[in-house]
mmCIF file of the N, C-alpha and C atoms, coordinates in Angstrom:
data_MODEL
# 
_entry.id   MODEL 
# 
loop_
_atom_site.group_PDB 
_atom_site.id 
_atom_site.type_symbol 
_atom_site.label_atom_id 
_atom_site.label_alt_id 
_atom_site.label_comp_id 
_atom_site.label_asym_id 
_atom_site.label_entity_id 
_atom_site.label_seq_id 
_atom_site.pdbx_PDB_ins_code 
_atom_site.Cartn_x 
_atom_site.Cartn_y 
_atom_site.Cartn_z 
_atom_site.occupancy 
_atom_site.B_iso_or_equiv 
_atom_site.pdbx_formal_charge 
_atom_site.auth_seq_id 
_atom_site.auth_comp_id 
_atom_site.auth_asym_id 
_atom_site.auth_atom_id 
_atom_site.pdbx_PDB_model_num 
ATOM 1   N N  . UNK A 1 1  ? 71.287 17.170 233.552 1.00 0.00 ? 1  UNK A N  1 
ATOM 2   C CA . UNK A 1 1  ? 70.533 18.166 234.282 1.00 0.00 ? 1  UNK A CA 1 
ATOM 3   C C  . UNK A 1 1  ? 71.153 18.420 235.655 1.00 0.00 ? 1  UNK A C  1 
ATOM 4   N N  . UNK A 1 2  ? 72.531 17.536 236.171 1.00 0.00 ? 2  UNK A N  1 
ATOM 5   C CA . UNK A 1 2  ? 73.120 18.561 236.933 1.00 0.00 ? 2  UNK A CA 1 
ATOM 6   C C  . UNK A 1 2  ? 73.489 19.204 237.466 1.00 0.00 ? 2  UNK A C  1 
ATOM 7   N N  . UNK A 1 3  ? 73.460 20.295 236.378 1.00 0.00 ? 3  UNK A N  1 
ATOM 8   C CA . UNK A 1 3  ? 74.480 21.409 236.402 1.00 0.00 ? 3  UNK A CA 1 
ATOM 9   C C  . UNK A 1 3  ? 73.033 22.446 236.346 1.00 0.00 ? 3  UNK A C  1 
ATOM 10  N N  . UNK A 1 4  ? 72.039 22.421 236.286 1.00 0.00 ? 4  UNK A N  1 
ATOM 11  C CA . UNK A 1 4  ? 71.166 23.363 236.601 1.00 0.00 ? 4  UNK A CA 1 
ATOM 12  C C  . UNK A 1 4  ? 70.757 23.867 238.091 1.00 0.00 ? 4  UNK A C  1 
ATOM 13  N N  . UNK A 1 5  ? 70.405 24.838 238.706 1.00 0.00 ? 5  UNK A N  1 
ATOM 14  C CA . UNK A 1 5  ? 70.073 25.134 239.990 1.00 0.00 ? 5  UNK A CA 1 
ATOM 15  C C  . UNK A 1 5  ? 68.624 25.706 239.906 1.00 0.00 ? 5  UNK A C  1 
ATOM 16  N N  . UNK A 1 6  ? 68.111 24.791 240.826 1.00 0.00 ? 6  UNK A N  1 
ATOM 17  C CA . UNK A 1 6  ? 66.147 24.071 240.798 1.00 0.00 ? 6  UNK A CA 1 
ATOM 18  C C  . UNK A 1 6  ? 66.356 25.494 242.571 1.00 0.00 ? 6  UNK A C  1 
ATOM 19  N N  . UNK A 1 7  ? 64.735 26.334 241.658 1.00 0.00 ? 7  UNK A N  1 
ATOM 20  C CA . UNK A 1 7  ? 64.506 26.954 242.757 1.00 0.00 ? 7  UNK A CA 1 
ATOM 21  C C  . UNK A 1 7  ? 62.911 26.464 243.328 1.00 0.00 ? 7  UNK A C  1 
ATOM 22  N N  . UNK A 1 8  ? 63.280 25.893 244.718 1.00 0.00 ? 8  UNK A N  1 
ATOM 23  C CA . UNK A 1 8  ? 62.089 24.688 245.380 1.00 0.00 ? 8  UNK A CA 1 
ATOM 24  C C  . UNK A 1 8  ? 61.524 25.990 246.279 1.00 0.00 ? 8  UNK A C  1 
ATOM 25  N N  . UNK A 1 9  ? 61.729 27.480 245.926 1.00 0.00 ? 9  UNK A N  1 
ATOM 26  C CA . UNK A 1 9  ? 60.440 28.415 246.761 1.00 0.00 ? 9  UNK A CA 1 
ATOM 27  C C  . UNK A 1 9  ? 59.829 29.023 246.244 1.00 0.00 ? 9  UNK A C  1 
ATOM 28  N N  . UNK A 1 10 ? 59.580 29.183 244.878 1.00 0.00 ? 10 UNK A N  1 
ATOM 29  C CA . UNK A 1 10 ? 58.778 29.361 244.101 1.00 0.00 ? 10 UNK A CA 1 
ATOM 30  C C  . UNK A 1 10 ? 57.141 28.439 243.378 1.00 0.00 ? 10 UNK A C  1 
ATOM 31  N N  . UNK A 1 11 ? 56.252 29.063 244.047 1.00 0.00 ? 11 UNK A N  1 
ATOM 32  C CA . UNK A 1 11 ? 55.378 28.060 243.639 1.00 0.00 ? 11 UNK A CA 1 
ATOM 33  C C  . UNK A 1 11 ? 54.769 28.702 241.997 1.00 0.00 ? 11 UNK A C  1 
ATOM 34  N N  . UNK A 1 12 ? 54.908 27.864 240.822 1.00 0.00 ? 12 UNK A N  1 
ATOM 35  C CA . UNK A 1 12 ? 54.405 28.597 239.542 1.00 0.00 ? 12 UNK A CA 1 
ATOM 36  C C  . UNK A 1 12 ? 53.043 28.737 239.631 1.00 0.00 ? 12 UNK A C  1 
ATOM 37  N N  . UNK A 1 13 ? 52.064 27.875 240.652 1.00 0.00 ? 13 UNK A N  1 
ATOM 38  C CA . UNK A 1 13 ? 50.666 28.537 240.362 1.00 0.00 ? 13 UNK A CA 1 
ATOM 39  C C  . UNK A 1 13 ? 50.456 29.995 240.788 1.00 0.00 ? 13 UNK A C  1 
ATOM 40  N N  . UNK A 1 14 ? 51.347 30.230 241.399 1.00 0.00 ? 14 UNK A N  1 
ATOM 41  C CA . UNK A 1 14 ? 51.302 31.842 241.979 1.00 0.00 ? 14 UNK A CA 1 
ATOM 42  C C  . UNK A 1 14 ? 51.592 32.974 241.286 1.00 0.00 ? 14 UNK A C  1 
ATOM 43  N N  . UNK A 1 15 ? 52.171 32.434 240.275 1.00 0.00 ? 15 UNK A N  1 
ATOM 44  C CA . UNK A 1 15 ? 52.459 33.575 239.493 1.00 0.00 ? 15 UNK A CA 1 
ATOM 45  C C  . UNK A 1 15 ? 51.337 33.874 238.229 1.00 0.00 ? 15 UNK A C  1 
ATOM 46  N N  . UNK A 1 16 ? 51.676 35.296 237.904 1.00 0.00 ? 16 UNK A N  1 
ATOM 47  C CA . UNK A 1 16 ? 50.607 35.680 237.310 1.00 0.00 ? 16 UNK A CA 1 
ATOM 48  C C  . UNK A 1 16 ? 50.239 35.227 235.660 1.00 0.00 ? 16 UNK A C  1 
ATOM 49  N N  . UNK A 1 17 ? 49.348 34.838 235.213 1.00 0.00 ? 17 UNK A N  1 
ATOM 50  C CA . UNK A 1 17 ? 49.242 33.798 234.363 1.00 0.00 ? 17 UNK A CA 1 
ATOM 51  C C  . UNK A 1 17 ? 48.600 34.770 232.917 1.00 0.00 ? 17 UNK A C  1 
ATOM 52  N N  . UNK A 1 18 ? 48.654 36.125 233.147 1.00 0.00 ? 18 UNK A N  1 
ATOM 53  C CA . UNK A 1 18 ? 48.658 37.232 232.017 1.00 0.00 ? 18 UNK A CA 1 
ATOM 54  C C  . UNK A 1 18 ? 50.039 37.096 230.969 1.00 0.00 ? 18 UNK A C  1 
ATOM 55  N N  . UNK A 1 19 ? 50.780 37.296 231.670 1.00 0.00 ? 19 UNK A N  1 
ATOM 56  C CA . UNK A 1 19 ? 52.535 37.753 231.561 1.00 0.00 ? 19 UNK A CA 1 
ATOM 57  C C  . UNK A 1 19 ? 52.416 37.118 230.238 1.00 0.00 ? 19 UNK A C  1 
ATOM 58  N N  . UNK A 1 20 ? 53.310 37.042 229.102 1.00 0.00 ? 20 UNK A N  1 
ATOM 59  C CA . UNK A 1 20 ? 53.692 36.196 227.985 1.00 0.00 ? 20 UNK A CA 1 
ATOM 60  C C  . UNK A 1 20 ? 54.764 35.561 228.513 1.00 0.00 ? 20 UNK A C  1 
ATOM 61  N N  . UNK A 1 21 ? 55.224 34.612 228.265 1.00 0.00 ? 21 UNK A N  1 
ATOM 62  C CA . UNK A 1 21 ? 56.404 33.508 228.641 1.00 0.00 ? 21 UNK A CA 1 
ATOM 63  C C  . UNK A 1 21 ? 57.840 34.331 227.588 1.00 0.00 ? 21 UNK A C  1 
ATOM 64  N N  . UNK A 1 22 ? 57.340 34.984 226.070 1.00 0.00 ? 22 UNK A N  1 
ATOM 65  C CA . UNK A 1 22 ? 58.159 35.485 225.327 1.00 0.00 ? 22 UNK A CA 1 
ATOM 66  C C  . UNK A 1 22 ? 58.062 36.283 224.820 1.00 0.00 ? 22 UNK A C  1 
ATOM 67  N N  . UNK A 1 23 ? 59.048 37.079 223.896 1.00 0.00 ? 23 UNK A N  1 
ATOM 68  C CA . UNK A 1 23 ? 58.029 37.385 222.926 1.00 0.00 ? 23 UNK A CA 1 
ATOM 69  C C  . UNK A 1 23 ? 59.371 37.985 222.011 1.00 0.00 ? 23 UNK A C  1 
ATOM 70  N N  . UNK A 1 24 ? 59.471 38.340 220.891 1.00 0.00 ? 24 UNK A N  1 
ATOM 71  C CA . UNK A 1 24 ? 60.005 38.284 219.529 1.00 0.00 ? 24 UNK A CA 1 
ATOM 72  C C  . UNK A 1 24 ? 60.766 39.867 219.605 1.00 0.00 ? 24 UNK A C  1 
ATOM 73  N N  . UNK A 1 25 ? 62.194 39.312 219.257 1.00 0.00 ? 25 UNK A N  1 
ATOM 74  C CA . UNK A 1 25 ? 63.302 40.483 219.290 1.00 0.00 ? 25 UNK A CA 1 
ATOM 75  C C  . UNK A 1 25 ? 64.005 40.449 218.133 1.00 0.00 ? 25 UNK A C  1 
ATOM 76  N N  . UNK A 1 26 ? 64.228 40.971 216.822 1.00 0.00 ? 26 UNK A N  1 
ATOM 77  C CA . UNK A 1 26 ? 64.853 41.016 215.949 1.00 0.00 ? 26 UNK A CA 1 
ATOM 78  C C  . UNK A 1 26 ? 64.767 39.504 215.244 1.00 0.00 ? 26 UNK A C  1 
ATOM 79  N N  . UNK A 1 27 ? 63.789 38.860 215.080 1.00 0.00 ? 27 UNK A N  1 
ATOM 80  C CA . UNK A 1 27 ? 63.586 37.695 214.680 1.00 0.00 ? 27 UNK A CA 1 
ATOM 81  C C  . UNK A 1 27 ? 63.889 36.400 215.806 1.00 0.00 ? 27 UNK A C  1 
ATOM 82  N N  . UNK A 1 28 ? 64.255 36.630 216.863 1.00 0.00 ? 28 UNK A N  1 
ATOM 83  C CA . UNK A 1 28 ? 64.810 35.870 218.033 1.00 0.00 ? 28 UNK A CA 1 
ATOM 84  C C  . UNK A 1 28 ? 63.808 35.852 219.311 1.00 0.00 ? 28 UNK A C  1 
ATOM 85  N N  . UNK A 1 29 ? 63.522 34.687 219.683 1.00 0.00 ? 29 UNK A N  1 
ATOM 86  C CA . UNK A 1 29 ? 62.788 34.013 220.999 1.00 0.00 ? 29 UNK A CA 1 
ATOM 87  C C  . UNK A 1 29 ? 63.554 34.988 222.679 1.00 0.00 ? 29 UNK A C  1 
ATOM 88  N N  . UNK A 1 30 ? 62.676 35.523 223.113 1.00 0.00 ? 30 UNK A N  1 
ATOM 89  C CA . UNK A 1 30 ? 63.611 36.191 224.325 1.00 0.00 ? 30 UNK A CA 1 
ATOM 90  C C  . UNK A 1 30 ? 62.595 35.932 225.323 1.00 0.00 ? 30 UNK A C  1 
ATOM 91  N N  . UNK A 1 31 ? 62.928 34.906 226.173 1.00 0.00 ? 31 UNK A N  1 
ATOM 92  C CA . UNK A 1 31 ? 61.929 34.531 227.265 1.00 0.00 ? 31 UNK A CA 1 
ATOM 93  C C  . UNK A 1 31 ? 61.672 35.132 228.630 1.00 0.00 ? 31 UNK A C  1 
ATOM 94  N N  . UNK A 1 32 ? 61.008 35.569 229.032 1.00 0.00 ? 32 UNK A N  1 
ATOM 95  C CA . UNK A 1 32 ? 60.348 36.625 230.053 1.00 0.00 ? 32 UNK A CA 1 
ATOM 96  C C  . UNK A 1 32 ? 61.290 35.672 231.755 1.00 0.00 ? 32 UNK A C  1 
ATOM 97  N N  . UNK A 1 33 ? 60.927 36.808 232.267 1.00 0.00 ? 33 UNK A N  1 
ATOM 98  C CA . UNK A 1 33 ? 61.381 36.437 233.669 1.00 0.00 ? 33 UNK A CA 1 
ATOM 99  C C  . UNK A 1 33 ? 60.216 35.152 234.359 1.00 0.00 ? 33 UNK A C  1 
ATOM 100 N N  . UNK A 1 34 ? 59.082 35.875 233.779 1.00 0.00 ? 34 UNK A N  1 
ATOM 101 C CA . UNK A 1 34 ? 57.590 34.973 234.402 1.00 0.00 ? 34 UNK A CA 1 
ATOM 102 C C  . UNK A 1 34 ? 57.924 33.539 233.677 1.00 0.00 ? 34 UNK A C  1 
ATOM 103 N N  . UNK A 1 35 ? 58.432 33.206 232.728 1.00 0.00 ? 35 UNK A N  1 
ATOM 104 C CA . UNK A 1 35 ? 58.546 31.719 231.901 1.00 0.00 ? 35 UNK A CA 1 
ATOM 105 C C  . UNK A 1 35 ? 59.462 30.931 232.804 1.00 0.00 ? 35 UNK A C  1 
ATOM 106 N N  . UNK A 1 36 ? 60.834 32.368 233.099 1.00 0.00 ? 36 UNK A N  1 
ATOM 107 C CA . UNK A 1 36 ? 62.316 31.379 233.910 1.00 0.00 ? 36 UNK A CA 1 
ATOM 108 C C  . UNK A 1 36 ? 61.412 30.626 235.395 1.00 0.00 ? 36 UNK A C  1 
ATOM 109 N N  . UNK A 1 37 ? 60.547 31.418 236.015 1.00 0.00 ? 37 UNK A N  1 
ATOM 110 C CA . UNK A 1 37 ? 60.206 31.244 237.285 1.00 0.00 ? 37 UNK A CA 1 
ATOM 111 C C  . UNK A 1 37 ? 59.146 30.178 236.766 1.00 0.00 ? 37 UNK A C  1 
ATOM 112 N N  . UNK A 1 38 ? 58.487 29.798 236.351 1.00 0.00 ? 38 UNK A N  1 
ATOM 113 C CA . UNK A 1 38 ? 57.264 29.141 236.160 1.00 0.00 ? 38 UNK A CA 1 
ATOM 114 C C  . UNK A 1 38 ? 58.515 27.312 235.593 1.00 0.00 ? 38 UNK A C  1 
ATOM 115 N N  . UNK A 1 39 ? 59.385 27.790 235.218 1.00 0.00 ? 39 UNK A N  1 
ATOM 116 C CA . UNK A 1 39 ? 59.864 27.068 234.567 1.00 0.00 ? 39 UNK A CA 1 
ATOM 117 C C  . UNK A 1 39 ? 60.830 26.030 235.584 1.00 0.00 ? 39 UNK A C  1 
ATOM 118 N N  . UNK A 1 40 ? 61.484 26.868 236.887 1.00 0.00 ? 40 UNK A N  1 
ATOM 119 C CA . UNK A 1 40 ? 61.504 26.764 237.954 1.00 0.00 ? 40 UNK A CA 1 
ATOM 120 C C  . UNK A 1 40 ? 63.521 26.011 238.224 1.00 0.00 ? 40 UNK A C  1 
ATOM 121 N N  . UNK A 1 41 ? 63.668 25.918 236.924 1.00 0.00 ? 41 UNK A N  1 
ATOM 122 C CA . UNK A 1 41 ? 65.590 26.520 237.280 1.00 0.00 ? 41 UNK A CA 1 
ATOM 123 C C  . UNK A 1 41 ? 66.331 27.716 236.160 1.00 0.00 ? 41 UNK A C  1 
ATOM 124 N N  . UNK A 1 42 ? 67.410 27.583 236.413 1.00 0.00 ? 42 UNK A N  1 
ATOM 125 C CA . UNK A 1 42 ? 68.514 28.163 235.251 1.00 0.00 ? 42 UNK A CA 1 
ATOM 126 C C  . UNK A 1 42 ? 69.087 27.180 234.463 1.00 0.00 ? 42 UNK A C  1 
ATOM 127 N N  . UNK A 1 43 ? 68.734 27.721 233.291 1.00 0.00 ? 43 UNK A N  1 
ATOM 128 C CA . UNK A 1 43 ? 69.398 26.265 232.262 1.00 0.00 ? 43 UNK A CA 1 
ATOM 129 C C  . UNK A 1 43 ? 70.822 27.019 231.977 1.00 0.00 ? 43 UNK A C  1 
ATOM 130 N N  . UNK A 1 44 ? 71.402 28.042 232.371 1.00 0.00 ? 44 UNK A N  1 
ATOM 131 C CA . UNK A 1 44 ? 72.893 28.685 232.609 1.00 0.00 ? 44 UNK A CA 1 
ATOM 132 C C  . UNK A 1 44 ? 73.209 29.178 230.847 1.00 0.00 ? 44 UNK A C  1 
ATOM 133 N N  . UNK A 1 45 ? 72.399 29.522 229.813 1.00 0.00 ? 45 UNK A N  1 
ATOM 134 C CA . UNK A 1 45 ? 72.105 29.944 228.785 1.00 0.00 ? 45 UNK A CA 1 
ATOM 135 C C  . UNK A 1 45 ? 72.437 31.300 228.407 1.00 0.00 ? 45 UNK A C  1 
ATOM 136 N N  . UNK A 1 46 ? 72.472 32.085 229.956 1.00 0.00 ? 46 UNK A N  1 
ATOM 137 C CA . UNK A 1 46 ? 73.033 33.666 230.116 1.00 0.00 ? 46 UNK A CA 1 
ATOM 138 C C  . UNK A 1 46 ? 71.626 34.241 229.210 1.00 0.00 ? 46 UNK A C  1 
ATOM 139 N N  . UNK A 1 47 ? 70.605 33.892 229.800 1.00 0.00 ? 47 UNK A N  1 
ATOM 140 C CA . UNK A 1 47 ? 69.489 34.640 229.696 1.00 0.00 ? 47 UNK A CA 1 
ATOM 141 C C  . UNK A 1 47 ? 69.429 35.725 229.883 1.00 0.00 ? 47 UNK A C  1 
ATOM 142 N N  . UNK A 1 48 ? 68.619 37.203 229.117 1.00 0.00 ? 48 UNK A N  1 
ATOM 143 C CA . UNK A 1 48 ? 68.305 38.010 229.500 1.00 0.00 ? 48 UNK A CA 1 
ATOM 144 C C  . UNK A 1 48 ? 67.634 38.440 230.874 1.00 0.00 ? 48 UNK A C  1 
ATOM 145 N N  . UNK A 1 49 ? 66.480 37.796 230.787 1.00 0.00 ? 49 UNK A N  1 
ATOM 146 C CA . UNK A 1 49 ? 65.292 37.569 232.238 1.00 0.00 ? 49 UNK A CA 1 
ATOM 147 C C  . UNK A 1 49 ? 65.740 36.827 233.015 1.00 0.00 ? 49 UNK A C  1 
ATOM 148 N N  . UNK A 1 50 ? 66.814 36.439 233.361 1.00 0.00 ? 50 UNK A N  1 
ATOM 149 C CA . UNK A 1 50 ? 66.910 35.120 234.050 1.00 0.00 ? 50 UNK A CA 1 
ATOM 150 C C  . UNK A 1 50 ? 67.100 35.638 235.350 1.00 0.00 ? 50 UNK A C  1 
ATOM 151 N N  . UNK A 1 51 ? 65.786 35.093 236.084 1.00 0.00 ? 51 UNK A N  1 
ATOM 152 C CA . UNK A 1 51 ? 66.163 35.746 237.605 1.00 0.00 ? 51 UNK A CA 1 
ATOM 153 C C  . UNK A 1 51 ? 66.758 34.684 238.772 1.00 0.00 ? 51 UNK A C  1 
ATOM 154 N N  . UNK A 1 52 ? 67.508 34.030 238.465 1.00 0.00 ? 52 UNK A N  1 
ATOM 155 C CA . UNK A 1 52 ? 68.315 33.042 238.830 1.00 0.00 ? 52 UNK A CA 1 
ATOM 156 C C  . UNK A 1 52 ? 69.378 33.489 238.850 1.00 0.00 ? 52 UNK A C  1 
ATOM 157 N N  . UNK A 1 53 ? 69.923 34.399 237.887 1.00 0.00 ? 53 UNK A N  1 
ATOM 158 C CA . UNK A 1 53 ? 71.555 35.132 237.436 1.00 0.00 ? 53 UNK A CA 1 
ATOM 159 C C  . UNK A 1 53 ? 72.122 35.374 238.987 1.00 0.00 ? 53 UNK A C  1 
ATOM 160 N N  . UNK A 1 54 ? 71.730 35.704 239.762 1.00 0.00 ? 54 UNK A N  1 
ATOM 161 C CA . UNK A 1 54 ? 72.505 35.942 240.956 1.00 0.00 ? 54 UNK A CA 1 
ATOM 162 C C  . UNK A 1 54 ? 73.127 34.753 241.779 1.00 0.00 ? 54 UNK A C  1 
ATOM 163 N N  . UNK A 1 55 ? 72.038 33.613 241.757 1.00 0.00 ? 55 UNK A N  1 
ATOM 164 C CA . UNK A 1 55 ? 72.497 32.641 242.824 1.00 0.00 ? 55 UNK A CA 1 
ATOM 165 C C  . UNK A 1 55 ? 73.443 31.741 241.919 1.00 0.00 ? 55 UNK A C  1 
ATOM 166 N N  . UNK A 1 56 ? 73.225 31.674 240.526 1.00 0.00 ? 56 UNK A N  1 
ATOM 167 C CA . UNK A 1 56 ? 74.189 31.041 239.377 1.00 0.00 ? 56 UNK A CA 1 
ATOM 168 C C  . UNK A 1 56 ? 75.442 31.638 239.787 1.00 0.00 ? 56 UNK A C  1 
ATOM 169 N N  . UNK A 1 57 ? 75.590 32.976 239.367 1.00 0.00 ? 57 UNK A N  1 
ATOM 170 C CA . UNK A 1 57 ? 77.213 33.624 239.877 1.00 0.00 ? 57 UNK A CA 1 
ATOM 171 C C  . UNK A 1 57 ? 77.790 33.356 241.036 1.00 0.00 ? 57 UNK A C  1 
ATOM 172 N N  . UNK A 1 58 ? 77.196 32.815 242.215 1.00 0.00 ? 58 UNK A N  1 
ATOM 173 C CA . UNK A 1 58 ? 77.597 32.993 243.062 1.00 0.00 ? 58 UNK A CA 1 
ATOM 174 C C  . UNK A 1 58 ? 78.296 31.629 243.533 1.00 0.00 ? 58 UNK A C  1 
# 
């Protein structure tokens, strides 16, 4: 674990707890932006939602 980058300004109770974490693409799991943040790093997977993608590239 790393090689993952942990974002410590995100608090997950804050986020909105409607959102789905996923949801189903051509038979395939595609996990929401609200799951990456709640989830609280980048597992570097080259996620769709992954709102981490910026500070990873960098």
């Amino acid at each position: 674990m790393d090689n993952v980058r942990k974002n410590k300004t995100i608090n997950p109770s804050a986020l909105p707890a409607t959102e789905p974490d996923y949801y189903l693409e051509n038979g395939k799991v595609v996990f929401t932006a609200s799951f990456h943040l709640k989830r609280g790093y980048c597992c570097q997977s080259g996620c769709r939602h992954c709102p981490y993608k910026e500070s990873v590239n960098k």
